[in-house]
C-alpha positions in Angstrom: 0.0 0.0 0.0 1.6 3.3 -1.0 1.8 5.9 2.2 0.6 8.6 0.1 -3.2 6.7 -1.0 -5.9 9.1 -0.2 -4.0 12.0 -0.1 -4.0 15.6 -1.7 -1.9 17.6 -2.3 -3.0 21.5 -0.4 0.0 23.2 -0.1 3.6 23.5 -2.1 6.3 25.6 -1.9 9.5 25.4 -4.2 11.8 28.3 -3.3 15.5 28.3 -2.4 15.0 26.4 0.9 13.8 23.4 -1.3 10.6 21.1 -2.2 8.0 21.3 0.8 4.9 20.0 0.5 1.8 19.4 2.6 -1.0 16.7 1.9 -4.6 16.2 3.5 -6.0 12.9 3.5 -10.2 13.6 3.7 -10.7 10.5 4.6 -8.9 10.1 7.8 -8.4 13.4 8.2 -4.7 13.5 8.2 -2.0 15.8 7.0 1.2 14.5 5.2 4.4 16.4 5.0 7.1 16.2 2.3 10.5 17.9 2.4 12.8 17.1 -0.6 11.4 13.8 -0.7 11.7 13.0 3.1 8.0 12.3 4.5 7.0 12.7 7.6 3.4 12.1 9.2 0.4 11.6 9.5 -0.1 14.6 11.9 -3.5 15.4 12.9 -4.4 19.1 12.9 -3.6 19.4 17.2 0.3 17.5 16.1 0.4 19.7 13.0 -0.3 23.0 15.6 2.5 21.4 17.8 4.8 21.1 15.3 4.8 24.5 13.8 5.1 26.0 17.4 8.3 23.9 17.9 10.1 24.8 14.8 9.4 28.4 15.6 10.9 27.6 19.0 13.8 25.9 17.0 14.2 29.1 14.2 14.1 31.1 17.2 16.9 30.1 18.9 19.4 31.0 15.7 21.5 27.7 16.1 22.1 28.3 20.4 20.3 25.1 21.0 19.8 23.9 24.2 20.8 19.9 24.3 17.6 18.5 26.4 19.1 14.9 27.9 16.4 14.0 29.4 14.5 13.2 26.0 15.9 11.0 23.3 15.0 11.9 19.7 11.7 9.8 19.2 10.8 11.9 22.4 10.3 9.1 24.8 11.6 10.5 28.3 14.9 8.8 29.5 15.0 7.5 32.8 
């Protein structure tokens, strides 16, 4: 089964920063991301609102991140 079956294309954006694209499946109600070719998703529309707050959070802090050991990259907490 392809990952992509059932959705459509709502949103693209081919600039300088590269190939992004956003997908809504009507069906389940889903949203599909796609940057140069790397999917990521399904995100509801409450994940989807996360998401965008977090990258702003990350674009924000102009490449002084803070390195959070307490959470490992799939965000399951470390004990």
């Amino acid at each position: 089964m392809d990952l992509l079956e059932g959705y459509k294309t709502i949103a693209v954006r081919d600039d300088r920063f590269g190939n992004n694209v956003i997908s809504y499946n009507p069906t389940t109600k889903d949203f599909m991301l796609c940057v140069n070719g790397k999917i990521a998703g399904p995100f509801d529309e409450k994940e989807l609102t996360g998401l965008r707050e977090n990258i702003n959070d990350v674009l924000h802090m102009r490449k002084n991140f803070l390195y959070i050991e307490e959470y490992a990259p799939n965000g399951d907490r470390k004990e």
